[in-house]
Structure formats: C-alpha cells, structure tokens
C-alpha positions in Angstrom: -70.2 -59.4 23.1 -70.6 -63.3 23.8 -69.4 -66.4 22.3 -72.3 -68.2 20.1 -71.4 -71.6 18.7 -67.7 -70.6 17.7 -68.3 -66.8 16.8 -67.9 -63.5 18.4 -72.1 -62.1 18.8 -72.8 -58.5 19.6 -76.1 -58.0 21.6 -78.2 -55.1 22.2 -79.7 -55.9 25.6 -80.8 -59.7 24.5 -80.8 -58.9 21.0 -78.2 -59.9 18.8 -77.5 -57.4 16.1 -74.3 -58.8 14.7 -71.6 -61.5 15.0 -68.0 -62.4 13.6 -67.3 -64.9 10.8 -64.2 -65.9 9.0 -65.7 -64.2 5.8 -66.3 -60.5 7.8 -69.0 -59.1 9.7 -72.7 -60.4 10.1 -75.4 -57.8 10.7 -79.2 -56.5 10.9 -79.8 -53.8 8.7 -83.3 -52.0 8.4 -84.5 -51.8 5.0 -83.1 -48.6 3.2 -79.7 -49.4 4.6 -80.1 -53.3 3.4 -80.5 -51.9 0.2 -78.3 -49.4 0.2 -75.3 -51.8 1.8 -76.2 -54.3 -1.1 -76.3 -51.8 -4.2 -72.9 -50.2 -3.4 -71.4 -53.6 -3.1 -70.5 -53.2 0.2 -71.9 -56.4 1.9 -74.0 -59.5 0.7 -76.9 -60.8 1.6 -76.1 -63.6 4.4 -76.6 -67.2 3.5 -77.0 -70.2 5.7 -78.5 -73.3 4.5 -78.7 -72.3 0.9 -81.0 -69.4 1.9 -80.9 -65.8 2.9 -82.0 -64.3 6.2 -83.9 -61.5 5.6 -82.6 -58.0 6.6 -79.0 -59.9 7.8 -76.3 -58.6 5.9 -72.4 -59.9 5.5 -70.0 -57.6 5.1 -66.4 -58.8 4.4 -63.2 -58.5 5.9 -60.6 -59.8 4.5 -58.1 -57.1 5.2 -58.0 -53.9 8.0 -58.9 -51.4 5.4 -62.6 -52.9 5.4 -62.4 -53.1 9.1 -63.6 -49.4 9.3 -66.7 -50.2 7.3 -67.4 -53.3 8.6 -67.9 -51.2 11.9 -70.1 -48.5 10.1 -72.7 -51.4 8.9 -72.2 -52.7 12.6 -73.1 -49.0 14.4 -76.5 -48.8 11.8 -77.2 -52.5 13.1 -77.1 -51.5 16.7 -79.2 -48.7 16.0 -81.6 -50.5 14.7 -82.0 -53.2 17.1 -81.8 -51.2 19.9 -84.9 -49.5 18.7 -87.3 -52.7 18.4 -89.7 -52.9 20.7 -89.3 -56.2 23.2 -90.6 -59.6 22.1 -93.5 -60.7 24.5 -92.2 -64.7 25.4 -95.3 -66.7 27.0 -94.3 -68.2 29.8 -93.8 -72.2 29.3 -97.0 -73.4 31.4 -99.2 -71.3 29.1 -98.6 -72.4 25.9 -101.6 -73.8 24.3 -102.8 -77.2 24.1 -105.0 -79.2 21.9 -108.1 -80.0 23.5 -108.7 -84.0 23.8 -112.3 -84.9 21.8 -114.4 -86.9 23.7 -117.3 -88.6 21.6 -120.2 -90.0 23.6 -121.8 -93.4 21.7 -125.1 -94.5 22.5 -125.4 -98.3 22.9 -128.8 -99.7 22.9 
C-alpha cells in the first residue's frame, strides 16, 4: 500500500489494483466478475471526469458491514492483476521521432 494523490493505493508488484476513496473501495475486476459485481448491485462502475474506466469498479463503504465485501472485490482484483503479464516500457532515448523532410530545389 502507498499514498497516491490523497488516497490509500494497493499495488501488485507496480500494478495498482485498487485504492481507498471516501465513497468505498476502488478496484480492477476482469470481466465476468465486473459484471457480476455490477448486476448484484454490489459496486458501480467508477467515474472520473464524467466517464467510466473500464473494468474499475467502486464498491461502497459507508459502514463496517460492507467492509467484508469491499475486501472480497479487493482479493478478485489482486488476483487478477497479479496475473497480467508485464507492460514492456521503451526506454526514453528510443522513442520515435519524426524524420525532418529535406526538399532539394533546382535553381537554374
């Protein structure tokens, strides 16, 4: 766990797969258990910026009896992060770059 611009963030090696709100829990779900999560009523899709992020779900917590499934969501989200293979990053010197056109002119 790490603090992340004011919230609690859970990592999975360098992979976040959930962090703290004031409104509950914030986590990555794989698909079935997205859907799942989101047809019992159980958590929300999470919005930032008027839009949703994908396969992040919130689960709320507004009292200790949701704290226990707040946690199940959270265990499923580790377990699926933990299982995603490794982003390859390019290294900052060899990032592409455009390619300056030269145009040769004839004069006469």
């Amino acid at each position: 766990m790490a603090p992340h611009v004011g919230a609690k963030v859970y990592f999975v090696g360098d992979r976040m797969f959930a962090f703290a709100t004031d409104e509950g829990l914030v986590t990555k779900l794989p698909e079935p258990q997205r859907t799942q999560a989101l047809a019992e009523g159980e958590a929300q899709p999470f919005m930032h910026g008027g839009r949703s992020f994908g396969a992040w779900v919130l689960v709320p917590v507004s009292n200790p009896s949701q704290l226990a499934k707040a946690q199940t969501w959270a265990r499923l989200g580790y377990k699926h992060v933990s299982v995603i293979p490794p982003v390859r990053r390019r290294s900052p010197g060899r990032r592409w770059q455009a390619k300056q056109k030269v145009v040769w002119q004839q004069h006469d």
